[in-house]
mmCIF file as gemmi writes it, N, C-alpha and C atoms, coordinates in Angstrom:
data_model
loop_
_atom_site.group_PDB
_atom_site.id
_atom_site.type_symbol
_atom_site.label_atom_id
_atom_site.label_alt_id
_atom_site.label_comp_id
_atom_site.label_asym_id
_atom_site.label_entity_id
_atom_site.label_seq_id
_atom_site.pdbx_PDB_ins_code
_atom_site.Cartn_x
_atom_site.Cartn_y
_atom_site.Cartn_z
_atom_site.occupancy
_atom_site.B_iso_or_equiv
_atom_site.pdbx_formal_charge
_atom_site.auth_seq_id
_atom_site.auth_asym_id
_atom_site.pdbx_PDB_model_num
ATOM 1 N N . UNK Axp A 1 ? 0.84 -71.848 -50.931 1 0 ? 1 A 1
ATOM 2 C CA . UNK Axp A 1 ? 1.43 -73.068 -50.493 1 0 ? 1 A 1
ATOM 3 C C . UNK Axp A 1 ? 0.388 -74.169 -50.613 1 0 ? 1 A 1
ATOM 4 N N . UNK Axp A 2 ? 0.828 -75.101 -51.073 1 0 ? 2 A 1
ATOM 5 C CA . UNK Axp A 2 ? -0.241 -76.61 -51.237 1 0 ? 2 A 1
ATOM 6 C C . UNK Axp A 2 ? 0.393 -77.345 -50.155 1 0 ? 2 A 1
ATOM 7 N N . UNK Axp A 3 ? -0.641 -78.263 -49.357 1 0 ? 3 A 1
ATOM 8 C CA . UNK Axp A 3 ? -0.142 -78.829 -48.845 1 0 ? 3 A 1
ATOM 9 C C . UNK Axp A 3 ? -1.174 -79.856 -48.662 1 0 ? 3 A 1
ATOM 10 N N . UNK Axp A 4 ? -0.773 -81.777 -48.113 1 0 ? 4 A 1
ATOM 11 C CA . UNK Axp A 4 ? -1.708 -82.505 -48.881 1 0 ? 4 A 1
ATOM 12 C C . UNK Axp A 4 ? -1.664 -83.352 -47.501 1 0 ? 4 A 1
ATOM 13 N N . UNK Axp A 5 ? -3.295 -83.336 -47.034 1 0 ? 5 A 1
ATOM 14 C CA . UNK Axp A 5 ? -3.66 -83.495 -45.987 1 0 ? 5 A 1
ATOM 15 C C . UNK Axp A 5 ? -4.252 -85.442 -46.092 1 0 ? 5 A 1
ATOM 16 N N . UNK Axp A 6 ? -3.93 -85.717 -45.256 1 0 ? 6 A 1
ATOM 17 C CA . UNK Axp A 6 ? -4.343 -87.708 -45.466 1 0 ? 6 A 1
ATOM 18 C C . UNK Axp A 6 ? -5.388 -87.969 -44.102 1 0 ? 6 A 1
ATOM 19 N N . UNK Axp A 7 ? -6.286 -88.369 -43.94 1 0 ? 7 A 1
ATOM 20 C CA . UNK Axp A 7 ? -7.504 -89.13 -43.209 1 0 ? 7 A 1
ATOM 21 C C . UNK Axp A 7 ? -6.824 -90.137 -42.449 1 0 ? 7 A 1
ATOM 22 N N . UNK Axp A 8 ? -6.489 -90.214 -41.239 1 0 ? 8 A 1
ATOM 23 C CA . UNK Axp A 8 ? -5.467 -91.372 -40.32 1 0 ? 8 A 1
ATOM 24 C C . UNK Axp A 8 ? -6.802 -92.298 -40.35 1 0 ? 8 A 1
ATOM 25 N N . UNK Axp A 9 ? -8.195 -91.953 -40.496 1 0 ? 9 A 1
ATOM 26 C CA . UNK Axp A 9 ? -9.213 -93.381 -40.416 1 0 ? 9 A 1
ATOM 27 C C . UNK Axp A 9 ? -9.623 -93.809 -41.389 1 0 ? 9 A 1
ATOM 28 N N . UNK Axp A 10 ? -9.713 -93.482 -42.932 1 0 ? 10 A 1
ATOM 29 C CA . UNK Axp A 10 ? -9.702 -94.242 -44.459 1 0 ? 10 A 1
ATOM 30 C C . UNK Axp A 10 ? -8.363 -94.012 -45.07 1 0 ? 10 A 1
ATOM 31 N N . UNK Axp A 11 ? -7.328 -93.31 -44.688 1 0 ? 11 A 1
ATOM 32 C CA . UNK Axp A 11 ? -6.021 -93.274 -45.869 1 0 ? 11 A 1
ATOM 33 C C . UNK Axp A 11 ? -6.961 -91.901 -47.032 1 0 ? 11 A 1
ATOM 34 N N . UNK Axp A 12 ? -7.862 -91.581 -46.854 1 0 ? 12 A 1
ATOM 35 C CA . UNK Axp A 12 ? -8.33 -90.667 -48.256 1 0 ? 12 A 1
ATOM 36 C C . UNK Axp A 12 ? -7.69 -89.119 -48.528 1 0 ? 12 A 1
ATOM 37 N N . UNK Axp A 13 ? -6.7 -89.018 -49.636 1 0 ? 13 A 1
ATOM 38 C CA . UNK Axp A 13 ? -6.073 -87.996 -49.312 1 0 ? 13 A 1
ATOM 39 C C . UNK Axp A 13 ? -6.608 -86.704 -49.946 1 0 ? 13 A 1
ATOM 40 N N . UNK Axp A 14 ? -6.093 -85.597 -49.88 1 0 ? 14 A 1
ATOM 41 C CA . UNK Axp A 14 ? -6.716 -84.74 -50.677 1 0 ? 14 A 1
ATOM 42 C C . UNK Axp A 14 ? -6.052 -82.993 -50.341 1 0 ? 14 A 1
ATOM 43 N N . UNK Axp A 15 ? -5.73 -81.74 -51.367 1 0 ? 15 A 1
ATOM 44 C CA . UNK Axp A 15 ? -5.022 -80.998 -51.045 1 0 ? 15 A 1
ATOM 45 C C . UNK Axp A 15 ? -5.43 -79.539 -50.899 1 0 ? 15 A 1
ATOM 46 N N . UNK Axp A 16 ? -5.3 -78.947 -50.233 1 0 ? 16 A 1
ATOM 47 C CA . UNK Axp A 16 ? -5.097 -77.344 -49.924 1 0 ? 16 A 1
ATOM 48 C C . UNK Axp A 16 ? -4.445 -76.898 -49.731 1 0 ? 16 A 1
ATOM 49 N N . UNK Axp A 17 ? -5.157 -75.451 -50.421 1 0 ? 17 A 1
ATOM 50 C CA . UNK Axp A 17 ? -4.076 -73.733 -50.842 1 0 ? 17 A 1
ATOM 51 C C . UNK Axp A 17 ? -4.446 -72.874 -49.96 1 0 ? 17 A 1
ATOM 52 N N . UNK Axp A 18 ? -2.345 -72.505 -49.446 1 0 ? 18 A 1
ATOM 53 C CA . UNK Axp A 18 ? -2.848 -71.203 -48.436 1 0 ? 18 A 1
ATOM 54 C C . UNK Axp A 18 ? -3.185 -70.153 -49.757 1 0 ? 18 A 1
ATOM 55 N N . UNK Axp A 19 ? -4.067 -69.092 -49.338 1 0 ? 19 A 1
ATOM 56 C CA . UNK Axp A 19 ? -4.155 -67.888 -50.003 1 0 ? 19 A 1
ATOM 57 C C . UNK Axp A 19 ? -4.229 -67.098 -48.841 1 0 ? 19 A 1
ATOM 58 N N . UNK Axp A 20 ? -3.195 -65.496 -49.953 1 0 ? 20 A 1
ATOM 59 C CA . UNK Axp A 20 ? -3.558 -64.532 -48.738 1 0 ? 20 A 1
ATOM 60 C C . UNK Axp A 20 ? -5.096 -64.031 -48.562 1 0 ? 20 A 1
ATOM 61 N N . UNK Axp A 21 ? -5.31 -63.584 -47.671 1 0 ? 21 A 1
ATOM 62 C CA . UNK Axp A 21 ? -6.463 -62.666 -47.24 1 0 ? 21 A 1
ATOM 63 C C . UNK Axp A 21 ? -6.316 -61.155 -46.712 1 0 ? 21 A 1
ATOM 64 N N . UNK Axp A 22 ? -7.13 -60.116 -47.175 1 0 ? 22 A 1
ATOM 65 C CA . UNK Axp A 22 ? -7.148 -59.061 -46.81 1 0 ? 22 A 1
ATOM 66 C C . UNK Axp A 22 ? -7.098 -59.198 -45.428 1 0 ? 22 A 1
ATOM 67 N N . UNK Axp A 23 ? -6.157 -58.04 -44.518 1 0 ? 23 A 1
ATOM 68 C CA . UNK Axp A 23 ? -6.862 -57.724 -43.233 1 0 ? 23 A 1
ATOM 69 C C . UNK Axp A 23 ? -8.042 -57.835 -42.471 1 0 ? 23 A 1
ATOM 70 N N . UNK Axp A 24 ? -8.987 -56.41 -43.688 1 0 ? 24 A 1
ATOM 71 C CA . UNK Axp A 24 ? -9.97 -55.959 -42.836 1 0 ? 24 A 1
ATOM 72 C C . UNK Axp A 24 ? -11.01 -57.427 -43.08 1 0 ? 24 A 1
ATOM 73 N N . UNK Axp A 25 ? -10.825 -58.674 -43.582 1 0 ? 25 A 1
ATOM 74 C CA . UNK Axp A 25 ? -11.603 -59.687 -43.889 1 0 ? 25 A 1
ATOM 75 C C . UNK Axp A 25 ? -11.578 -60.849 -42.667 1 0 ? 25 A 1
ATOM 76 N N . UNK Axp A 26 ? -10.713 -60.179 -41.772 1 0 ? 26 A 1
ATOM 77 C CA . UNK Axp A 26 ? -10.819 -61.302 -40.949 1 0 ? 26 A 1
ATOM 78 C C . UNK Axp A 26 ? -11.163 -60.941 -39.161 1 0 ? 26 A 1
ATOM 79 N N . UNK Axp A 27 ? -11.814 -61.851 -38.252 1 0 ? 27 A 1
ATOM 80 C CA . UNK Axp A 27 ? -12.228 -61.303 -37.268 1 0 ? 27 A 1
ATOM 81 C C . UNK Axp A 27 ? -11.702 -62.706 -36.637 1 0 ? 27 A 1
ATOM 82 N N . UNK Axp A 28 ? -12.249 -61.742 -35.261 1 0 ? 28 A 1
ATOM 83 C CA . UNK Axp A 28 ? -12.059 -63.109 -34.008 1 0 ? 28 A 1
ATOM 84 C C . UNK Axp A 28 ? -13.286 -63.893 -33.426 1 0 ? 28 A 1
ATOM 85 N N . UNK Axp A 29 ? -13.465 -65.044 -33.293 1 0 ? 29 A 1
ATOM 86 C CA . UNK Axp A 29 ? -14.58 -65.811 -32.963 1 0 ? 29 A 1
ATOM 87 C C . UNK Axp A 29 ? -14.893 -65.747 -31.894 1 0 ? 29 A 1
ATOM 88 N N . UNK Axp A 30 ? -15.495 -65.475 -30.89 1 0 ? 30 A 1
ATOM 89 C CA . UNK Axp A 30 ? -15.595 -66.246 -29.515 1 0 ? 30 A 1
ATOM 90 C C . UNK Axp A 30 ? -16.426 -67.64 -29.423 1 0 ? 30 A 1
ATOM 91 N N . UNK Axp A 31 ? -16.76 -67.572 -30.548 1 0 ? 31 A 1
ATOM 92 C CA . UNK Axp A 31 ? -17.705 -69.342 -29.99 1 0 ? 31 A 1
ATOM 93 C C . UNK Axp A 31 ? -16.767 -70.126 -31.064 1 0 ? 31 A 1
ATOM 94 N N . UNK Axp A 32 ? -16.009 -69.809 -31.401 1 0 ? 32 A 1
ATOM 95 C CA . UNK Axp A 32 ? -15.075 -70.48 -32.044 1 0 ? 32 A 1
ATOM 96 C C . UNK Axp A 32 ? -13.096 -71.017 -31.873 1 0 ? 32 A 1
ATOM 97 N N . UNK Axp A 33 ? -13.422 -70.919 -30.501 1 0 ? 33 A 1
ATOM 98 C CA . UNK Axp A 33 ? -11.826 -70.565 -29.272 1 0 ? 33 A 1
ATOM 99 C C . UNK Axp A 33 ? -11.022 -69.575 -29.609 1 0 ? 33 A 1
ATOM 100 N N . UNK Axp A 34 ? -11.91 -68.768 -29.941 1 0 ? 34 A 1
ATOM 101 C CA . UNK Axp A 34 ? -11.025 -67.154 -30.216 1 0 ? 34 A 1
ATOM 102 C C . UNK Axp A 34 ? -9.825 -67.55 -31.725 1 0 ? 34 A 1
ATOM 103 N N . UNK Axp A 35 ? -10.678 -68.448 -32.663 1 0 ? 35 A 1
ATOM 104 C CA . UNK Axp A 35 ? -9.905 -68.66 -33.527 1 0 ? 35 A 1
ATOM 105 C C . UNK Axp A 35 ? -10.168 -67.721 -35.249 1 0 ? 35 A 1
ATOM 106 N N . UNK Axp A 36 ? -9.288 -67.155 -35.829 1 0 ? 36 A 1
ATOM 107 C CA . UNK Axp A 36 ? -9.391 -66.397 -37.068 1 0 ? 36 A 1
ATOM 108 C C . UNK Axp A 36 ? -10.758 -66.934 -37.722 1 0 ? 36 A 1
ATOM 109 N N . UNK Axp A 37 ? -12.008 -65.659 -38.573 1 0 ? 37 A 1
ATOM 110 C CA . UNK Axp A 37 ? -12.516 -66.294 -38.706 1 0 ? 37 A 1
ATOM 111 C C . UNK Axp A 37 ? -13.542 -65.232 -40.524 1 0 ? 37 A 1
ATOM 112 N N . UNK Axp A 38 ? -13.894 -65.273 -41.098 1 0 ? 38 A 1
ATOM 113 C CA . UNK Axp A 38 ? -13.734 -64.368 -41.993 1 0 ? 38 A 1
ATOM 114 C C . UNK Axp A 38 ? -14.885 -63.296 -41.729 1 0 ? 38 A 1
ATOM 115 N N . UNK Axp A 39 ? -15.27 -62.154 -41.827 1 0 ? 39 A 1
ATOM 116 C CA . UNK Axp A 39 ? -15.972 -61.313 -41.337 1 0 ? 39 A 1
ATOM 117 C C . UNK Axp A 39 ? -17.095 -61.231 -42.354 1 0 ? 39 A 1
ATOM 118 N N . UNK Axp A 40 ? -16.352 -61.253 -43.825 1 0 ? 40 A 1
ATOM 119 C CA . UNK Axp A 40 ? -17.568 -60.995 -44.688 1 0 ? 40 A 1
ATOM 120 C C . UNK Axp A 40 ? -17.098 -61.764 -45.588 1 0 ? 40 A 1
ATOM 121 N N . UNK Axp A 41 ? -18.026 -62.134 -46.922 1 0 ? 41 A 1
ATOM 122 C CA . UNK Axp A 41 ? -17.69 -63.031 -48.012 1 0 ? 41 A 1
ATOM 123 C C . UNK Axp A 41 ? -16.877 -62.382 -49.101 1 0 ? 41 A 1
ATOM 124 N N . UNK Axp A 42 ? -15.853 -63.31 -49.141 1 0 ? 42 A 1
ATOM 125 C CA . UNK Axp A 42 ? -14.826 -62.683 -50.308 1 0 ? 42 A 1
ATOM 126 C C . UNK Axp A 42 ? -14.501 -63.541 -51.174 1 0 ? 42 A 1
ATOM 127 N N . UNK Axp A 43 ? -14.349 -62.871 -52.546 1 0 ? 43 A 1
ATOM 128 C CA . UNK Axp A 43 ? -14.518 -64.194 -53.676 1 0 ? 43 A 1
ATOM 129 C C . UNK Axp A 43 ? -13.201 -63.984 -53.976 1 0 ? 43 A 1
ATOM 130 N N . UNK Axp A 44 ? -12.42 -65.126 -53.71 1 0 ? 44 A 1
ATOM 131 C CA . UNK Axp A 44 ? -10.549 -64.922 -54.348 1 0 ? 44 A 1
ATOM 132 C C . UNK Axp A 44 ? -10.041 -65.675 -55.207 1 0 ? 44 A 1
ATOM 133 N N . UNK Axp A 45 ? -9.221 -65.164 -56.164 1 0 ? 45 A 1
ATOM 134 C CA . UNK Axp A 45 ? -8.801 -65.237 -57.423 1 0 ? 45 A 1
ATOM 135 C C . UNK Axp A 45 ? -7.147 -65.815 -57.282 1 0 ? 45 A 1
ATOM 136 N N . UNK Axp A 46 ? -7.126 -67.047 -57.168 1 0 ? 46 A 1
ATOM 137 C CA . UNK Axp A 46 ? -5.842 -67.401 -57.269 1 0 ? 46 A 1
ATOM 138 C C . UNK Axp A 46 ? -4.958 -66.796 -58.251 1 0 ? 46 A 1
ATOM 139 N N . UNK Axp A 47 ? -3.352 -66.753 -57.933 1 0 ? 47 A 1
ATOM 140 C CA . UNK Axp A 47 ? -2.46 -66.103 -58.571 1 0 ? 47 A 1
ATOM 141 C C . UNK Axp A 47 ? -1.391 -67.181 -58.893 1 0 ? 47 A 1
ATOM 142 N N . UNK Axp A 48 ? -1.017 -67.213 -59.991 1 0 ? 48 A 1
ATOM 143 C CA . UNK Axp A 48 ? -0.257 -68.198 -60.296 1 0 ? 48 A 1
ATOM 144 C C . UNK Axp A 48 ? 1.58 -67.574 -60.449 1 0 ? 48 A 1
ATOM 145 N N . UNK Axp A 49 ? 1.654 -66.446 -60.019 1 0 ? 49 A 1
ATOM 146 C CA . UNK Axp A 49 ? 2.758 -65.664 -60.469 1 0 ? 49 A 1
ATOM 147 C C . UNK Axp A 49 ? 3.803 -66.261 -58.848 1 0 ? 49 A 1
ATOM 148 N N . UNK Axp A 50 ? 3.132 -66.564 -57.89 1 0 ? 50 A 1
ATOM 149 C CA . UNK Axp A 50 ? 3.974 -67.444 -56.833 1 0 ? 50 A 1
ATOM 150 C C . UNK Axp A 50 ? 4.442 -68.754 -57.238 1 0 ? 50 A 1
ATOM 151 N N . UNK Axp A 51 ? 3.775 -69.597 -57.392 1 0 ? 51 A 1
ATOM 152 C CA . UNK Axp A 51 ? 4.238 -70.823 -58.408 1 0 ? 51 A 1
ATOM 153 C C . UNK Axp A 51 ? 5 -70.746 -59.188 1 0 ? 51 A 1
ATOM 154 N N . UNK Axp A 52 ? 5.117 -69.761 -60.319 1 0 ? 52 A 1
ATOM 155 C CA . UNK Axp A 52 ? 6.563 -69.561 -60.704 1 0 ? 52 A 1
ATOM 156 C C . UNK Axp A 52 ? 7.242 -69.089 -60.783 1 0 ? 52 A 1
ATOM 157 N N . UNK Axp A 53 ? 7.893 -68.352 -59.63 1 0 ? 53 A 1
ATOM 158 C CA . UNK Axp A 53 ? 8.533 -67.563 -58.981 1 0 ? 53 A 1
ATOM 159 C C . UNK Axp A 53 ? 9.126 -69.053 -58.301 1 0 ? 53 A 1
ATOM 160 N N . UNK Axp A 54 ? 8.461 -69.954 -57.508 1 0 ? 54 A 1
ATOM 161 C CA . UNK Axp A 54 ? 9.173 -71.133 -56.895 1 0 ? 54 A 1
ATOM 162 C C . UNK Axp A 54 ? 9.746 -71.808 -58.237 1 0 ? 54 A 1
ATOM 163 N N . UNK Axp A 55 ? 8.741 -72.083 -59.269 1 0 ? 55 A 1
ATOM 164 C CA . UNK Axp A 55 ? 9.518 -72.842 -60.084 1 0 ? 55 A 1
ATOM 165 C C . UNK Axp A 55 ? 10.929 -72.191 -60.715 1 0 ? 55 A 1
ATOM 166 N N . UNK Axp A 56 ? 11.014 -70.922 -60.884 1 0 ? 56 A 1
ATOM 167 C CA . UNK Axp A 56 ? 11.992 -70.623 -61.201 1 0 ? 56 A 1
ATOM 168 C C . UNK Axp A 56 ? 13.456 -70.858 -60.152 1 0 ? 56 A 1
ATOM 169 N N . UNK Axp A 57 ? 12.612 -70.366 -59.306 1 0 ? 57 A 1
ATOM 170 C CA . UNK Axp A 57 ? 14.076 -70.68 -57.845 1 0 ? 57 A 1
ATOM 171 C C . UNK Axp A 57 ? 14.583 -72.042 -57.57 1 0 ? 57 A 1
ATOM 172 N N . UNK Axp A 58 ? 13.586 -73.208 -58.245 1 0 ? 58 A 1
ATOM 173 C CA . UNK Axp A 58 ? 13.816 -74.389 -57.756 1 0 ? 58 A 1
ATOM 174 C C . UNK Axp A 58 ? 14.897 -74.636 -59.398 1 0 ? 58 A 1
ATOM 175 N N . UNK Axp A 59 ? 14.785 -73.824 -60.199 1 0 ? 59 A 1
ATOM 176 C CA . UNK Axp A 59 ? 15.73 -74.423 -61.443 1 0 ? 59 A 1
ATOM 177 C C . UNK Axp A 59 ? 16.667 -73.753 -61.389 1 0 ? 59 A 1
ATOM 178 N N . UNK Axp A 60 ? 16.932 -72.48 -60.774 1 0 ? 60 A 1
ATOM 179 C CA . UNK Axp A 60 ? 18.506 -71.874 -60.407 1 0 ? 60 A 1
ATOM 180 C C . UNK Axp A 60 ? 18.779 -72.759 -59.028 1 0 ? 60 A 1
ATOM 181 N N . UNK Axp A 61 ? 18.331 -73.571 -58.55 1 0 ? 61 A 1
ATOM 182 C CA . UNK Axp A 61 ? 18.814 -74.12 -57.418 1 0 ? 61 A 1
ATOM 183 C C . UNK Axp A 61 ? 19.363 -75.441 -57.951 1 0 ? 61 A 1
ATOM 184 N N . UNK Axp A 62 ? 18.555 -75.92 -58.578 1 0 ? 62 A 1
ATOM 185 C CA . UNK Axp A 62 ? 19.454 -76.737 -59.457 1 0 ? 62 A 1
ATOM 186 C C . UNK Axp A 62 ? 20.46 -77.059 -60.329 1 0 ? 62 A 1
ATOM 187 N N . UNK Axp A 63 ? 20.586 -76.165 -61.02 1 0 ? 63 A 1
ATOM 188 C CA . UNK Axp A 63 ? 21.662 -75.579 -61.926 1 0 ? 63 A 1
ATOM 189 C C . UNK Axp A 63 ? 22.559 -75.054 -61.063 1 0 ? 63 A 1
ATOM 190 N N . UNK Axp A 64 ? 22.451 -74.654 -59.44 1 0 ? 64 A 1
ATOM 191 C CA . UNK Axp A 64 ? 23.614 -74.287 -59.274 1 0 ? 64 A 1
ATOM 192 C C . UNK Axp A 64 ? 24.188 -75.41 -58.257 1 0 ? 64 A 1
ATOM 193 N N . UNK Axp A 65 ? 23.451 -76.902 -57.845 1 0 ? 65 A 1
ATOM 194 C CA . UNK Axp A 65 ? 23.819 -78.154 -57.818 1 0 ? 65 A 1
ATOM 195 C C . UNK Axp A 65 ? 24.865 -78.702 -58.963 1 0 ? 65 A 1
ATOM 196 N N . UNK Axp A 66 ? 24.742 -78.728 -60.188 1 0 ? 66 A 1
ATOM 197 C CA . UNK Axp A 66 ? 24.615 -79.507 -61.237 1 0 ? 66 A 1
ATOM 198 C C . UNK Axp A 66 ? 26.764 -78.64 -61.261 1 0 ? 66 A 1
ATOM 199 N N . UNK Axp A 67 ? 26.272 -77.552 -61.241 1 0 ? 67 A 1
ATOM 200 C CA . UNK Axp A 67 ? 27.902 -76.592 -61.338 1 0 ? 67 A 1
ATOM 201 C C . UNK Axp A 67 ? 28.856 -76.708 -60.634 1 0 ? 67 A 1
ATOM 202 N N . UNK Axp A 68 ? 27.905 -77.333 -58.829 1 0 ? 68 A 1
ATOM 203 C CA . UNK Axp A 68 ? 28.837 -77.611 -58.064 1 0 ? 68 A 1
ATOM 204 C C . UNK Axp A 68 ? 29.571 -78.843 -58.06 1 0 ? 68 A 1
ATOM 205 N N . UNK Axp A 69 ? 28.282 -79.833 -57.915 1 0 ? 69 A 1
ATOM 206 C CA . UNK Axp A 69 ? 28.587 -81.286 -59.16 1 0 ? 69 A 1
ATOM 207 C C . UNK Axp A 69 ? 29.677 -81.738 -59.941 1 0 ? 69 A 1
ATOM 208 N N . UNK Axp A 70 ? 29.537 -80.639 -60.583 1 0 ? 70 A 1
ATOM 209 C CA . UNK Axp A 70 ? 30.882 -80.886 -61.506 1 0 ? 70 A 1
ATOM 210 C C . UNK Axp A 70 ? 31.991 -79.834 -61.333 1 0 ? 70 A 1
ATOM 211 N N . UNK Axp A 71 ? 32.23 -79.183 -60.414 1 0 ? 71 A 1
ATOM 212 C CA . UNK Axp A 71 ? 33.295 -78.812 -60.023 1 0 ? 71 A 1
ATOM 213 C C . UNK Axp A 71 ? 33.9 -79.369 -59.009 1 0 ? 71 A 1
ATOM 214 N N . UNK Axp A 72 ? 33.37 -80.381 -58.264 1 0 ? 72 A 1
ATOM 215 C CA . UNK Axp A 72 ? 33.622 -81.572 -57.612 1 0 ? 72 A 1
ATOM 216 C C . UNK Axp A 72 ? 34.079 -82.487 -58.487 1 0 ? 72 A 1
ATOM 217 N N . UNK Axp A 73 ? 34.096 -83.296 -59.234 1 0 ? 73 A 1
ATOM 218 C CA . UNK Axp A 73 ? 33.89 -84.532 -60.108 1 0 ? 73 A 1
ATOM 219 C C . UNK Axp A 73 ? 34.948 -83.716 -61.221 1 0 ? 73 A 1
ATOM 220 N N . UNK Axp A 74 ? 35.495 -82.878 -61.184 1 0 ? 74 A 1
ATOM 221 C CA . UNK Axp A 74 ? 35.986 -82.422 -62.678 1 0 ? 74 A 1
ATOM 222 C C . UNK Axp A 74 ? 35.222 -82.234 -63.973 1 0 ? 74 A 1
ATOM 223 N N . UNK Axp A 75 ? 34.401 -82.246 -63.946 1 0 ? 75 A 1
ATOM 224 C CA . UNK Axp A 75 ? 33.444 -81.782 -65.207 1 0 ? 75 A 1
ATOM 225 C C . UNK Axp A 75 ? 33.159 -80.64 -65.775 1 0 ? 75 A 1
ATOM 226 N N . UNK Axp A 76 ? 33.174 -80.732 -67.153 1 0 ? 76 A 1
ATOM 227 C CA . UNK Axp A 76 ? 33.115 -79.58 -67.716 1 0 ? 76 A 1
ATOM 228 C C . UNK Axp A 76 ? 31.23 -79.512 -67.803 1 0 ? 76 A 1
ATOM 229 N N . UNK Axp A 77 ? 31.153 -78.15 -67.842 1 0 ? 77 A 1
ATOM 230 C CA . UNK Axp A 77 ? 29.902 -77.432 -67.511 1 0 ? 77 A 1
ATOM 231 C C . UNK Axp A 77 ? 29.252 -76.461 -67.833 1 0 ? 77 A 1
């Protein structure tokens, strides 16, 4: 998931990727408010096979707009 984070004190925007993480890679902080935190260094390899998996779902979602569209409107299709 991308998602695109903005600075409320310059406007400077800029974006980040969830990636999964192994289990055993993650621990709990205590000097950190008991928040997720990574245990050891892991080098990760983005996957692009989620991206189009959405892109595909977002063009049968459309196409099946476009059908309804015109089965509303009388259109051939």
């Amino acid at each position: 998931m991308v998602r695109k984070r903005v600075c409320g004190a310059c406007c400077h925007a800029w974006f980040t990727v969830e990636m999964a993480v192994p289990v055993f890679a993650i621990g709990w902080s205590d000097r950190h408010q008991h928040k997720p935190v990574l245990r050891t260094a892991l080098t990760l390899k983005p996957s692009f096979i989620e991206a189009a998996d959405v892109m595909e779902n977002l063009a049968k979602a459309n196409a099946a707009i476009q059908r309804k569209a015109a089965l509303k409107y009388g259109e051939d299709f």
